[in-house]
Biopython code that builds the backbone (N, CA, C, O; Angstrom):
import numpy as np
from Bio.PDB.StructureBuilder import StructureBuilder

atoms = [
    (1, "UNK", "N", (81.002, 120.370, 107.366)),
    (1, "UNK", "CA", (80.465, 119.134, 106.828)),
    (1, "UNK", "C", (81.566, 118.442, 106.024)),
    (1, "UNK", "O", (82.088, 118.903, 105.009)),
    (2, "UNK", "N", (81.834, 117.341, 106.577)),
    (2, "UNK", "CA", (82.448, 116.827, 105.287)),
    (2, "UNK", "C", (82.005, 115.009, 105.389)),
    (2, "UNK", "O", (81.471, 114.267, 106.213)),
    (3, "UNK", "N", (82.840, 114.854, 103.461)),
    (3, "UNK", "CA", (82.033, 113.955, 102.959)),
    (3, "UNK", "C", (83.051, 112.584, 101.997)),
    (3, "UNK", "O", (83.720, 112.925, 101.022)),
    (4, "UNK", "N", (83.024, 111.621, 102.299)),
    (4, "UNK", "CA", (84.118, 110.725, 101.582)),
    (4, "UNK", "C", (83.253, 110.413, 100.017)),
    (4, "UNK", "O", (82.111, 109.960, 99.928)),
    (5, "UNK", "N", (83.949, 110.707, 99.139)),
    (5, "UNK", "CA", (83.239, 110.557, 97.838)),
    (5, "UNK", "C", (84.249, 109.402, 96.749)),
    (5, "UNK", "O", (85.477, 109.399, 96.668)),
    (6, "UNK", "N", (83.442, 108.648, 96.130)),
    (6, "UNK", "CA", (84.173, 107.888, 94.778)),
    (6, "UNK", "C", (84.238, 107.938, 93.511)),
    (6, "UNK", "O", (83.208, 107.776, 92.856)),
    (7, "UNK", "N", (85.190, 108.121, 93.030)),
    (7, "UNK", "CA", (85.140, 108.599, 91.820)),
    (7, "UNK", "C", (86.593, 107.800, 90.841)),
    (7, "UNK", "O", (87.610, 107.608, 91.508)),
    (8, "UNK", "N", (86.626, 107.429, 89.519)),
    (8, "UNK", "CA", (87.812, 106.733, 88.832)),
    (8, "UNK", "C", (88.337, 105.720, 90.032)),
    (8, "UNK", "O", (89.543, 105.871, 90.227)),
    (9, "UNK", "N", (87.732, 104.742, 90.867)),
    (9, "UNK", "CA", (87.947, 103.557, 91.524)),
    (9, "UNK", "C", (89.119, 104.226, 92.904)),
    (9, "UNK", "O", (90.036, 103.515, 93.316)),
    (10, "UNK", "N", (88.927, 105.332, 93.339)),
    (10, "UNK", "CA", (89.304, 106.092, 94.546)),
    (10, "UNK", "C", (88.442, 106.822, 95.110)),
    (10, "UNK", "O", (87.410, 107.152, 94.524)),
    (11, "UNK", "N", (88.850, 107.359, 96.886)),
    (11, "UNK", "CA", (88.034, 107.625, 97.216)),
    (11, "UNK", "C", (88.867, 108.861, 97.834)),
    (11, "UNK", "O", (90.072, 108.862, 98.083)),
    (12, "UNK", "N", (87.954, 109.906, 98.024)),
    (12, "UNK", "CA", (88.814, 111.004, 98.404)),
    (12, "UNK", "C", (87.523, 111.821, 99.546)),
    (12, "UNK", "O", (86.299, 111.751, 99.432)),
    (13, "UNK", "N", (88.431, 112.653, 100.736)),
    (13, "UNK", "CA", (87.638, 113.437, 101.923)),
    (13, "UNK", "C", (87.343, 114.336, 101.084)),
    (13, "UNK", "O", (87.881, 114.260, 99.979)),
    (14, "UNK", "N", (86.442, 115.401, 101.352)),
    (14, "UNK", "CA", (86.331, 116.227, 100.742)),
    (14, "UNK", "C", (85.196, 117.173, 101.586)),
    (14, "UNK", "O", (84.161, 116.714, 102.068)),
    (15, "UNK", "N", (85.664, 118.744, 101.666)),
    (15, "UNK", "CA", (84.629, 119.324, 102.209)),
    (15, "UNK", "C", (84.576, 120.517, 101.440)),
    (15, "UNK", "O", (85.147, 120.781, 100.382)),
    (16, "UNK", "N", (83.593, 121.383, 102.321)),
    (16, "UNK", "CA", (83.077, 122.258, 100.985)),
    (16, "UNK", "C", (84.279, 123.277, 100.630)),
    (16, "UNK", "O", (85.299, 123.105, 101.297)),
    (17, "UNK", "N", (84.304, 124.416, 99.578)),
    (17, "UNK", "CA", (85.531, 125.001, 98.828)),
    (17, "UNK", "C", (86.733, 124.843, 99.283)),
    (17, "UNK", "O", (87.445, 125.745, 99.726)),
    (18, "UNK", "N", (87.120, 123.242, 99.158)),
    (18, "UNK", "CA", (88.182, 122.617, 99.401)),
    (18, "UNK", "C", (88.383, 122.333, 97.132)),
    (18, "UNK", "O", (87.499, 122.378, 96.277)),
    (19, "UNK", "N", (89.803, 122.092, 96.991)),
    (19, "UNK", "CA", (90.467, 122.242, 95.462)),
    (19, "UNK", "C", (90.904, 120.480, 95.268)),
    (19, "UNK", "O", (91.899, 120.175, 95.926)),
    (20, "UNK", "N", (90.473, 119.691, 94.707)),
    (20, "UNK", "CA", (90.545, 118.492, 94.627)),
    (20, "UNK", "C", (91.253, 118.060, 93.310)),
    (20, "UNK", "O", (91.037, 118.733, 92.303)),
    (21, "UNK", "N", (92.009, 117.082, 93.253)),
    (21, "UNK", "CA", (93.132, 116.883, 92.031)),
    (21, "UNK", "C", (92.035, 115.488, 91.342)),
    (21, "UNK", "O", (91.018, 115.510, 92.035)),
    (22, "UNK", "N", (91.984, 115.002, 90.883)),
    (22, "UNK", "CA", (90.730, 113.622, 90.804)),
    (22, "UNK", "C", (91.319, 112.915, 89.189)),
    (22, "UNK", "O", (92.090, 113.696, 88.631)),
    (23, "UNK", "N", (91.168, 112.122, 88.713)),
    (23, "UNK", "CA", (91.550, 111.443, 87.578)),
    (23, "UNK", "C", (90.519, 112.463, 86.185)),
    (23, "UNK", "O", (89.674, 113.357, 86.243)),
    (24, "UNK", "N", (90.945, 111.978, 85.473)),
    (24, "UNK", "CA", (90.468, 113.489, 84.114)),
    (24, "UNK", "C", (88.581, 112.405, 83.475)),
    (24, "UNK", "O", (88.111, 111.305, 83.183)),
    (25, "UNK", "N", (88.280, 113.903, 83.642)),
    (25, "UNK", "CA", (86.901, 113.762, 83.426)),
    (25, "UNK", "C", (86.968, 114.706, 82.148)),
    (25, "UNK", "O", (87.684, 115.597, 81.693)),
    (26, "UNK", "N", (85.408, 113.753, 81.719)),
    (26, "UNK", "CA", (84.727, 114.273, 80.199)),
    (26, "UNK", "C", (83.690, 115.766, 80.747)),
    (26, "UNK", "O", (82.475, 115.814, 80.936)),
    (27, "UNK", "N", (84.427, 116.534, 80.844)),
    (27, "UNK", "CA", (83.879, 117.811, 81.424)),
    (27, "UNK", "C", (84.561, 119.033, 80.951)),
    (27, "UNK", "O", (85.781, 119.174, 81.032)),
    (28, "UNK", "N", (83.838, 119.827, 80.506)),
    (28, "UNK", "CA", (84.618, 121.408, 79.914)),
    (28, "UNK", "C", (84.821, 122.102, 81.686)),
    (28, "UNK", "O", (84.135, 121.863, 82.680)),
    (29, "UNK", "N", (85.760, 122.803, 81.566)),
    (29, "UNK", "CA", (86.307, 123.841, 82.094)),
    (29, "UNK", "C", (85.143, 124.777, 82.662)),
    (29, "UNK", "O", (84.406, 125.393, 81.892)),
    (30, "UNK", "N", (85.027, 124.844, 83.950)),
    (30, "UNK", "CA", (83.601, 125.843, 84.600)),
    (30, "UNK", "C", (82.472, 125.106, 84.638)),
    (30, "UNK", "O", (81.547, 125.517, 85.339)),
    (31, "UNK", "N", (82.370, 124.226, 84.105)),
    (31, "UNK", "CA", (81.000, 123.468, 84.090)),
    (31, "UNK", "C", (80.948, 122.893, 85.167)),
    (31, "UNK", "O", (82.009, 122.526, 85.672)),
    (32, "UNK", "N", (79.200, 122.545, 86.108)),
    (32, "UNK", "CA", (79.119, 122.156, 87.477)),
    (32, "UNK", "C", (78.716, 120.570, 87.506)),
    (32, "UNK", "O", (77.825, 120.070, 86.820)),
    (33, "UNK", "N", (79.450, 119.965, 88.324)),
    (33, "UNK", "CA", (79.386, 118.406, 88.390)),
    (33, "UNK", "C", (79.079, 118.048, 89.628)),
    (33, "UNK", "O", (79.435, 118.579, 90.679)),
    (34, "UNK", "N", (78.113, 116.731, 89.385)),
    (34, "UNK", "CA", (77.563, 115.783, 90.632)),
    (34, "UNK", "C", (78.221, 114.694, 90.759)),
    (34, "UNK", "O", (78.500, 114.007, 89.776)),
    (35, "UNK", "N", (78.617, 114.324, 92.153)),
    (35, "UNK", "CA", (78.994, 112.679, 92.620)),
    (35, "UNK", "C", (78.271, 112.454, 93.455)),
    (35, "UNK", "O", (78.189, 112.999, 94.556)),
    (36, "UNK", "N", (77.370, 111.214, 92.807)),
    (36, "UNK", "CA", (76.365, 110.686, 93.920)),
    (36, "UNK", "C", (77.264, 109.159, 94.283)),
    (36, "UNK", "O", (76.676, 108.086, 94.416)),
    (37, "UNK", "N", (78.099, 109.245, 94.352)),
    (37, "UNK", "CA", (78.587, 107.636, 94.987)),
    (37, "UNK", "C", (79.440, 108.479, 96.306)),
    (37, "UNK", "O", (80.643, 108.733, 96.364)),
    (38, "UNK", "N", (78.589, 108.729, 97.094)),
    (38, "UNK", "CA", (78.926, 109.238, 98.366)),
    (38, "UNK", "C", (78.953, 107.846, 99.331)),
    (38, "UNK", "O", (78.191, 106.884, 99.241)),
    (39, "UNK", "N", (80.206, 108.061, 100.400)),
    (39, "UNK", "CA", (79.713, 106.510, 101.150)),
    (39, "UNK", "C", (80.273, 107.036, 102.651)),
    (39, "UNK", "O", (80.910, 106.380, 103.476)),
    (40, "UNK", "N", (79.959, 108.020, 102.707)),
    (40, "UNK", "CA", (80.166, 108.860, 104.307)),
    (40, "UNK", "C", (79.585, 109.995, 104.200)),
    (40, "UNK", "O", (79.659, 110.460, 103.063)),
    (41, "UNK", "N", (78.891, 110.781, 105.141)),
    (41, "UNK", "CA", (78.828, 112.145, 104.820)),
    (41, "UNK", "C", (78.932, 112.398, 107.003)),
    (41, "UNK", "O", (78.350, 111.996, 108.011)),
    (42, "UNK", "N", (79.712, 113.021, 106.733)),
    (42, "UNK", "CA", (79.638, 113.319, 108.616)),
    (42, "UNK", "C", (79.646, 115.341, 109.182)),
    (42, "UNK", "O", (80.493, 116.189, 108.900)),
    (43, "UNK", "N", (78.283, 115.506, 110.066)),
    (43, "UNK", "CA", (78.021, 117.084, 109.944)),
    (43, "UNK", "C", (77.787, 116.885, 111.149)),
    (43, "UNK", "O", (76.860, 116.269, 111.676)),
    (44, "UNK", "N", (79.208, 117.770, 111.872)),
    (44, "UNK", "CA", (79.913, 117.594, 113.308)),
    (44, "UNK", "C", (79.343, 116.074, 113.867)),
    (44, "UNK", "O", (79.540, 115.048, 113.214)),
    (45, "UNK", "N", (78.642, 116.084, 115.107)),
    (45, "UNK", "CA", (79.200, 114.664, 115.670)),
    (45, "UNK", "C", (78.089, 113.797, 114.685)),
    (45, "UNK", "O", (78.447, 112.648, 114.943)),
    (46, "UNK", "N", (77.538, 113.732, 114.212)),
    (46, "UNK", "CA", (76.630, 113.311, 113.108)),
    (46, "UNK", "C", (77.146, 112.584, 111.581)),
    (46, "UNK", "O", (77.326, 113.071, 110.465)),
    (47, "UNK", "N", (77.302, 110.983, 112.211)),
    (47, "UNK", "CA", (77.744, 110.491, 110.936)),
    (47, "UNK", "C", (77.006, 109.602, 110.450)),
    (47, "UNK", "O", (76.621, 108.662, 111.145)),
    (48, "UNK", "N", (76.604, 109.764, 108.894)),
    (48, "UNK", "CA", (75.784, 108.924, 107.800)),
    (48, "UNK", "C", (76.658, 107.935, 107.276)),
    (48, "UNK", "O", (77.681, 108.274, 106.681)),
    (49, "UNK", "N", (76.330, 106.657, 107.453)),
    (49, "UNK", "CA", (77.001, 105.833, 106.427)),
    (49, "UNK", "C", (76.396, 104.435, 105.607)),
    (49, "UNK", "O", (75.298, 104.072, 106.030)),
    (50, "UNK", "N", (76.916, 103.700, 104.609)),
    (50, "UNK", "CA", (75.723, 103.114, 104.286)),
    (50, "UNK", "C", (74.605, 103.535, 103.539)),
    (50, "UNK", "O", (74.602, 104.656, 103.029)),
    (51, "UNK", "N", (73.222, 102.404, 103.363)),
    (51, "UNK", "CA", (72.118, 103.032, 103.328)),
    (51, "UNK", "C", (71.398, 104.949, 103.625)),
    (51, "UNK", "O", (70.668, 105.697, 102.975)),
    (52, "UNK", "N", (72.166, 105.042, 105.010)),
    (52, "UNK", "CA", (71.964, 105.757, 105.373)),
    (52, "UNK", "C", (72.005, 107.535, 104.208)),
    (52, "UNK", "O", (71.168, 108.437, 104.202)),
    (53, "UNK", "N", (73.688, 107.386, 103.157)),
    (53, "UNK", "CA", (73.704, 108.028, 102.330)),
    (53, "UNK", "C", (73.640, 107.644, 101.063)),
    (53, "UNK", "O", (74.579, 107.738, 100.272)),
    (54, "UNK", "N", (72.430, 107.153, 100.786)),
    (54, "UNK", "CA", (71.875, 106.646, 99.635)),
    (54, "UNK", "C", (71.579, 107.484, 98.580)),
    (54, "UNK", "O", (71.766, 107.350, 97.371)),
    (55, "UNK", "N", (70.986, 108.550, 99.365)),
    (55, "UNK", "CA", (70.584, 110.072, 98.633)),
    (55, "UNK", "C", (71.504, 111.286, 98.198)),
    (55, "UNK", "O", (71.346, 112.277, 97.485)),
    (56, "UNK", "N", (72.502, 110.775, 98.927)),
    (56, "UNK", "CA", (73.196, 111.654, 99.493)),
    (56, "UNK", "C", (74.066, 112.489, 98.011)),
    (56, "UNK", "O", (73.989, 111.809, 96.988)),
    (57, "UNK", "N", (74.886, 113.925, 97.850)),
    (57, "UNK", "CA", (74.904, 114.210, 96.932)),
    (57, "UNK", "C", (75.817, 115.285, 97.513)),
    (57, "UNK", "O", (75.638, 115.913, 98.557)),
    (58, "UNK", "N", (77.489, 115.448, 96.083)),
    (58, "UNK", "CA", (78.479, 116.327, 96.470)),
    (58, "UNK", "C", (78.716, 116.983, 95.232)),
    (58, "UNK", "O", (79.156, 116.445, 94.216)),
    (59, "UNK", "N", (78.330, 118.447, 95.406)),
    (59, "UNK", "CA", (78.104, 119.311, 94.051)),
    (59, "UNK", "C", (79.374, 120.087, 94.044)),
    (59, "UNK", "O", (79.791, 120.643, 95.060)),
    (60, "UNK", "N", (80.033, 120.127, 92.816)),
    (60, "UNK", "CA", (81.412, 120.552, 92.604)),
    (60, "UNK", "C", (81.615, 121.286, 90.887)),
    (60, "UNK", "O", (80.983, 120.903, 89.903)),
    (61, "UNK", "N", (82.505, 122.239, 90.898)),
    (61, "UNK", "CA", (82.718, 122.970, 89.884)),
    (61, "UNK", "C", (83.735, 122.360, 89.230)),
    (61, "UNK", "O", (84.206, 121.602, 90.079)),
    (62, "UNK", "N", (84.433, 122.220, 88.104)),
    (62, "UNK", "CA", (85.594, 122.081, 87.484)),
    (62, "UNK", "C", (86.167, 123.248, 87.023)),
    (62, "UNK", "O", (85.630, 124.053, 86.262)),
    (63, "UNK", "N", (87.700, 123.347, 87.688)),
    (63, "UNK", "CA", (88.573, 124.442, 87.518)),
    (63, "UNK", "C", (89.720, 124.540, 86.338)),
    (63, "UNK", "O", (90.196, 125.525, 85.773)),
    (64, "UNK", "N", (89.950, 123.279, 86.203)),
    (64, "UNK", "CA", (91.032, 123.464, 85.292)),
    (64, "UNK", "C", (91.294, 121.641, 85.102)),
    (64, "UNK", "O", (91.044, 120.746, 85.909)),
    (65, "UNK", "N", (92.033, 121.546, 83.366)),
    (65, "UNK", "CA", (92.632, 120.066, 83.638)),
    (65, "UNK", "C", (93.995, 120.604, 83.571)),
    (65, "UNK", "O", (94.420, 121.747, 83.401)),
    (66, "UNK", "N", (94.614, 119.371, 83.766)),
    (66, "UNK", "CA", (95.721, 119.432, 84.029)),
    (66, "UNK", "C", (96.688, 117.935, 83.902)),
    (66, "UNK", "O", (96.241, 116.789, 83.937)),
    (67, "UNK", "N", (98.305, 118.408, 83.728)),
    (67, "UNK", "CA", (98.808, 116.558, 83.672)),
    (67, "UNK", "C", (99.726, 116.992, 85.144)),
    (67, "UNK", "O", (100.005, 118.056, 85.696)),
    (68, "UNK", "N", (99.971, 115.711, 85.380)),
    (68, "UNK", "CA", (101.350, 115.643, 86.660)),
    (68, "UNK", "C", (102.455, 115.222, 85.974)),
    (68, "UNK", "O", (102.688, 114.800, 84.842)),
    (69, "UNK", "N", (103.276, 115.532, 87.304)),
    (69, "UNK", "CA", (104.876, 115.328, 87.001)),
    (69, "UNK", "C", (105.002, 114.085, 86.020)),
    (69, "UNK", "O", (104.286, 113.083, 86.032)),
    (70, "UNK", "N", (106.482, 114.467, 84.834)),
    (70, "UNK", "CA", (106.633, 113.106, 84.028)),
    (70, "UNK", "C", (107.374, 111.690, 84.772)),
    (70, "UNK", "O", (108.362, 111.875, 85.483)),
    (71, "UNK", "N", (107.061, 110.867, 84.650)),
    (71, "UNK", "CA", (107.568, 109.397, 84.700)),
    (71, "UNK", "C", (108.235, 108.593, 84.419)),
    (71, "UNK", "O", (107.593, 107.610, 84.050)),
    (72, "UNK", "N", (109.653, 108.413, 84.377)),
    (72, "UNK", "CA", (110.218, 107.747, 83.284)),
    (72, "UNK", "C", (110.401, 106.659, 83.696)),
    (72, "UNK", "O", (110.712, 106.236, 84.809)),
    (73, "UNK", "N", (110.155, 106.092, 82.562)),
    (73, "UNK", "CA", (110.349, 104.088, 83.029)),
    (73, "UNK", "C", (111.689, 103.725, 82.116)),
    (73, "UNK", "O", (112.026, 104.142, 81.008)),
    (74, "UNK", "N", (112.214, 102.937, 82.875)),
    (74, "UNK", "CA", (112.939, 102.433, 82.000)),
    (74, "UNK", "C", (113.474, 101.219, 82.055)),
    (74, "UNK", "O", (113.794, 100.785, 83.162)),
    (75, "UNK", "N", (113.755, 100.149, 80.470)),
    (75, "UNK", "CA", (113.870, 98.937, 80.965)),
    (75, "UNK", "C", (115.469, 98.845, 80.122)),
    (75, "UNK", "O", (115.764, 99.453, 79.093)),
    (76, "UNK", "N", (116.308, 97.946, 80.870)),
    (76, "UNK", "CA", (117.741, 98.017, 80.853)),
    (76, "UNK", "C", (118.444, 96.624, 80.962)),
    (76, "UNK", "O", (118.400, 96.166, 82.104)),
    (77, "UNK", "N", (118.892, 96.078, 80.313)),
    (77, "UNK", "CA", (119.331, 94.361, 80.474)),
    (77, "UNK", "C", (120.659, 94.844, 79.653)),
    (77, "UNK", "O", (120.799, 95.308, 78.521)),
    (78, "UNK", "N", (121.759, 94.475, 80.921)),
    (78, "UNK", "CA", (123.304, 94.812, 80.849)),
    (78, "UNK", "C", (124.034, 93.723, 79.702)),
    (78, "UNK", "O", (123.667, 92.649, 79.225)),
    (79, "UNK", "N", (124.979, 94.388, 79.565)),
    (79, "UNK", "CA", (125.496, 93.786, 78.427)),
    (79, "UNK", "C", (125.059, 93.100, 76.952)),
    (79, "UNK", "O", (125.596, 92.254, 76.237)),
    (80, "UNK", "N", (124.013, 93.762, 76.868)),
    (80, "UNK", "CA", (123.237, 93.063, 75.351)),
    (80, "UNK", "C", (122.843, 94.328, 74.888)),
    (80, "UNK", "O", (121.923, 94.340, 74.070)),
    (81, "UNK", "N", (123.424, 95.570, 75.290)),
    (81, "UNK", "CA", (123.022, 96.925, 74.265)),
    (81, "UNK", "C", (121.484, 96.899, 73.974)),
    (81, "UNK", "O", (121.114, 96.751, 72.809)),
    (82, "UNK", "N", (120.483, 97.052, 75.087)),
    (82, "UNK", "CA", (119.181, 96.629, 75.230)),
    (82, "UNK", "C", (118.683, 97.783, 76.404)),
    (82, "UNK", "O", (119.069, 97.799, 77.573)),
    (83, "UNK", "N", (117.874, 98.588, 75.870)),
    (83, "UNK", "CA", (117.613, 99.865, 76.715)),
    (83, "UNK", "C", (116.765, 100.223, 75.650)),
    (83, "UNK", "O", (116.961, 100.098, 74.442)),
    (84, "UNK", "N", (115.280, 100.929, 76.576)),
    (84, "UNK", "CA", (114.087, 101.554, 76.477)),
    (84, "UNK", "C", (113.846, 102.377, 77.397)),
    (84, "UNK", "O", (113.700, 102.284, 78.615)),
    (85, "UNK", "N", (113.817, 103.377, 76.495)),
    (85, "UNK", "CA", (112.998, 104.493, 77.618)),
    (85, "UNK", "C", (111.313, 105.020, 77.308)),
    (85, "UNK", "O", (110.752, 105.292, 76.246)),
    (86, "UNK", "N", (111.009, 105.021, 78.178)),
    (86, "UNK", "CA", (109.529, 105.392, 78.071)),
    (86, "UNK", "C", (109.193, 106.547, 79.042)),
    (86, "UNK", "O", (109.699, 106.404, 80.155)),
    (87, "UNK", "N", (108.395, 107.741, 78.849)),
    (87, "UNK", "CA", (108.266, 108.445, 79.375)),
    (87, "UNK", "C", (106.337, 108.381, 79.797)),
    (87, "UNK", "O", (105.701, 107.891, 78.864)),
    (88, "UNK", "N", (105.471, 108.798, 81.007)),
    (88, "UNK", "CA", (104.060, 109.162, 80.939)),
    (88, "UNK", "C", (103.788, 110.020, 82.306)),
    (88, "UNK", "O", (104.199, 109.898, 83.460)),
    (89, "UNK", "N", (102.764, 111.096, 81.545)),
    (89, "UNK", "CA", (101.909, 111.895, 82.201)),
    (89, "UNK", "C", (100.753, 112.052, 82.535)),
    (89, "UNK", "O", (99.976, 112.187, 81.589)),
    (90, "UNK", "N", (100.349, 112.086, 83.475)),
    (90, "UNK", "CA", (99.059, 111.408, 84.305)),
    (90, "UNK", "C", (97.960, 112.491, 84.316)),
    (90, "UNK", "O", (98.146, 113.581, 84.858)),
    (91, "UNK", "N", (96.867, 112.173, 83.730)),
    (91, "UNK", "CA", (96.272, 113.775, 82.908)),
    (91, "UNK", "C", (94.653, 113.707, 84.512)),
    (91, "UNK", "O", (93.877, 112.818, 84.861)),
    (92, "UNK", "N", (94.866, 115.007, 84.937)),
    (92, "UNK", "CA", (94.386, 115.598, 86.135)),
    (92, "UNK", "C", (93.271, 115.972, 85.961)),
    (92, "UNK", "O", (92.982, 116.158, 84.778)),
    (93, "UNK", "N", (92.252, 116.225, 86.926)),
    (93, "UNK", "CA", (91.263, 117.360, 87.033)),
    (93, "UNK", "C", (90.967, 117.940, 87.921)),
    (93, "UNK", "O", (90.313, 117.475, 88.855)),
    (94, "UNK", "N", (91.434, 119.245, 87.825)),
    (94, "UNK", "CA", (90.708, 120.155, 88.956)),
    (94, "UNK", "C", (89.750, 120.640, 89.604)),
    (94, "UNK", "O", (89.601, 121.856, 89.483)),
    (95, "UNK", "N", (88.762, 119.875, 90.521)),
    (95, "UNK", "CA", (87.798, 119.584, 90.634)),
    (95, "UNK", "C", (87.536, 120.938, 92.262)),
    (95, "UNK", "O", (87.985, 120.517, 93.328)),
    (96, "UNK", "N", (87.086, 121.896, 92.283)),
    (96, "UNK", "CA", (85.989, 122.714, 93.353)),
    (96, "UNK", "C", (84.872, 122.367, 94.287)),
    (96, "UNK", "O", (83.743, 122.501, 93.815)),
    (97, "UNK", "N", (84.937, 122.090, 95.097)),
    (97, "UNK", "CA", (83.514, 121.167, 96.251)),
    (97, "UNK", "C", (83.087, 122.578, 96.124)),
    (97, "UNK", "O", (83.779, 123.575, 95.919)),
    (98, "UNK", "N", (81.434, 122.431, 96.335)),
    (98, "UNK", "CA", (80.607, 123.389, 96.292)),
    (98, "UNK", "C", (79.709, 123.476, 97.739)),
    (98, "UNK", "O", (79.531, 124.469, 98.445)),
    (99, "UNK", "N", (79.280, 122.289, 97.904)),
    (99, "UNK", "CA", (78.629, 121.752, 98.784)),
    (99, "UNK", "C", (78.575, 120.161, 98.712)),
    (99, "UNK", "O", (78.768, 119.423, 97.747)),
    (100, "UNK", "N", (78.251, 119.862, 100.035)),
    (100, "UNK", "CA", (77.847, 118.358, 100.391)),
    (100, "UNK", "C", (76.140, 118.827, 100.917)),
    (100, "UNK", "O", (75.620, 119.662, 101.658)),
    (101, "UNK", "N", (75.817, 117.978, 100.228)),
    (101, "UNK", "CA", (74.208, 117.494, 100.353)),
    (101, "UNK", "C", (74.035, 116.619, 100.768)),
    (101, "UNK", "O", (74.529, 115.718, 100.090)),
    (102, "UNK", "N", (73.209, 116.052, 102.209)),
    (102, "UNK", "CA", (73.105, 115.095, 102.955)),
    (102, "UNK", "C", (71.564, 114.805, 103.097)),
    (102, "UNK", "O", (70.934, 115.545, 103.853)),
    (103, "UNK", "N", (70.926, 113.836, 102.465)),
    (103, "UNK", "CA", (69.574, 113.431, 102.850)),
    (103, "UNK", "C", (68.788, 112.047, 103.284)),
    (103, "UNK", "O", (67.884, 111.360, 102.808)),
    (104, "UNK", "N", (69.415, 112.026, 104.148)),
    (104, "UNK", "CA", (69.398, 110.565, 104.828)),
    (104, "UNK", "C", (68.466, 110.376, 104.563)),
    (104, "UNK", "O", (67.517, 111.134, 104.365)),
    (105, "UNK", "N", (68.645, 108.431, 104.464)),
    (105, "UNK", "CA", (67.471, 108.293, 103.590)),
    (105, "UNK", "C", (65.848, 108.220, 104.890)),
    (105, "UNK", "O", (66.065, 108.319, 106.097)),
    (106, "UNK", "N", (64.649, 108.074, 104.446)),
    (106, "UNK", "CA", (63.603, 108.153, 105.460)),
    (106, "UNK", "C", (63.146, 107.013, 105.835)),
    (106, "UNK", "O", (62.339, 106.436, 105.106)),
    (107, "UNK", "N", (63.630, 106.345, 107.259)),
    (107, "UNK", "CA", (62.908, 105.168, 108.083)),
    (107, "UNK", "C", (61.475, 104.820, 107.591)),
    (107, "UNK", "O", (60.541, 105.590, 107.816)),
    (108, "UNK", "N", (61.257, 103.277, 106.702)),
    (108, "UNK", "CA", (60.656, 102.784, 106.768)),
    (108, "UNK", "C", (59.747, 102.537, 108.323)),
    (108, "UNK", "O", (60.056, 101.919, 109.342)),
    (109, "UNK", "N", (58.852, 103.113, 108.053)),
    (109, "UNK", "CA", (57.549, 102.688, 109.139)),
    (109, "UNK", "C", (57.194, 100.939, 109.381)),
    (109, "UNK", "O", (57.024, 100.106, 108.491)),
    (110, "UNK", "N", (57.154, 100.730, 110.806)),
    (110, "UNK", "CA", (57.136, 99.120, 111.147)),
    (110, "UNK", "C", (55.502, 98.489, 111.296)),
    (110, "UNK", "O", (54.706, 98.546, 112.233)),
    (111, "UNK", "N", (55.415, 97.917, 110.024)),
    (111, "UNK", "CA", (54.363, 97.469, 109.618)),
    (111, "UNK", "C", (53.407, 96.347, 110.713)),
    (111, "UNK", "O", (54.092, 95.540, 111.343)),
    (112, "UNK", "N", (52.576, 96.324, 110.828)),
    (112, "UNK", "CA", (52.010, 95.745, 111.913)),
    (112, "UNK", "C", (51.714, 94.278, 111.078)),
    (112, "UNK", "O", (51.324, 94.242, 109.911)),
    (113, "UNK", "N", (51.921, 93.357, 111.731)),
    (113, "UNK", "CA", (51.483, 91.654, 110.891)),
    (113, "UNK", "C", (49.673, 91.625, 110.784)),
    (113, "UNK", "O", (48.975, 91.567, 111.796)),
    (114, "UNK", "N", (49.142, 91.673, 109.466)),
    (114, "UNK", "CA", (47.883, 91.231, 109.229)),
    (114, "UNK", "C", (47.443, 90.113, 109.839)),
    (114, "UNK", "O", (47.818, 88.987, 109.512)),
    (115, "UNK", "N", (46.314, 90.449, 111.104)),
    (115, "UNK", "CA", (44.966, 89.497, 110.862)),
    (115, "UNK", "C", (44.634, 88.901, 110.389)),
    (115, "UNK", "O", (43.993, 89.313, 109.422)),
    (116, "UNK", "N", (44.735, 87.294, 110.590)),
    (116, "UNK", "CA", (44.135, 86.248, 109.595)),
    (116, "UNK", "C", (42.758, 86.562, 109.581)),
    (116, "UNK", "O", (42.438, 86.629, 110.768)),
    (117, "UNK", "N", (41.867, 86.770, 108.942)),
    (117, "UNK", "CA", (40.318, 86.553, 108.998)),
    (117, "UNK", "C", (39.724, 85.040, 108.675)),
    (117, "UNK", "O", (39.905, 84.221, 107.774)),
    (118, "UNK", "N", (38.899, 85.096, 109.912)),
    (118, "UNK", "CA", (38.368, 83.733, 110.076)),
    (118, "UNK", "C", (38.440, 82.958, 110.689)),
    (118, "UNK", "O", (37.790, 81.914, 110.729)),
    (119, "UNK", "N", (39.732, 83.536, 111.650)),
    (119, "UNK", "CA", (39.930, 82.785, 113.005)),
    (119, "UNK", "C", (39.615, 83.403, 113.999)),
    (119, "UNK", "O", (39.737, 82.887, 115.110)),
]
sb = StructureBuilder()
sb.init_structure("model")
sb.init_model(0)
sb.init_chain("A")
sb.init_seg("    ")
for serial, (resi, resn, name, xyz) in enumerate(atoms, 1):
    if name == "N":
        sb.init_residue(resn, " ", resi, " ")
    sb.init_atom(name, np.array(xyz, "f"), 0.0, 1.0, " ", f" {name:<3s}", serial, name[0])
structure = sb.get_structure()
């Protein structure tokens, strides 16, 4: 099964005990987390999209945070003894798929047009 999920304004594949890197969440270490902004879920030739995964739901553990490699920026304008350095680290979360939960949503029934009475 796997499932395209959104999370910090990205979107990432994801299937089950697959190890996911994701932008840093307000979450302790081991604690179990839901993303319901699912906008694919596909289980073999069977794909939900849309409406379709409205319900839909990707249950995941948190493993660890973490930062990435440092960054250095730097700004430099020659001959005027004019130099900045700036350094940043991009703070991670180690995010565990548990399962993808798929519950498409249930077909509205096609209502028959009311009978005027009186004609």
């Amino acid at each position: 099964m796997l499932a395209v999920i959104m999370t910090g304004g990205k979107q990432y594949k994801v299937k089950p005990d697959q190890v996911i890197e994701i932008d840093r969440l307000k979450v302790a270490e081991g604690d179990s987390i839901e993303f319901d902004h699912v906008l694919l879920v596909q289980d073999g030739d069977k794909t939900l999209v849309g409406e379709a995964v409205a319900k839909a739901r990707v249950k995941a553990t948190v493993v660890m945070h973490t930062r990435g490699a440092k960054i250095n920026v730097i700004k430099f304008k020659r001959r005027k003894r004019y130099m900045r350095n700036l350094g940043h680290k991009q703070q991670y979360t180690k995010v565990k798929i548990v399962e993808v939960l798929a519950q498409p949503a249930k077909k509205k029934a096609a209502s028959k047009p009311k009978a005027k009475s009186g004609e």
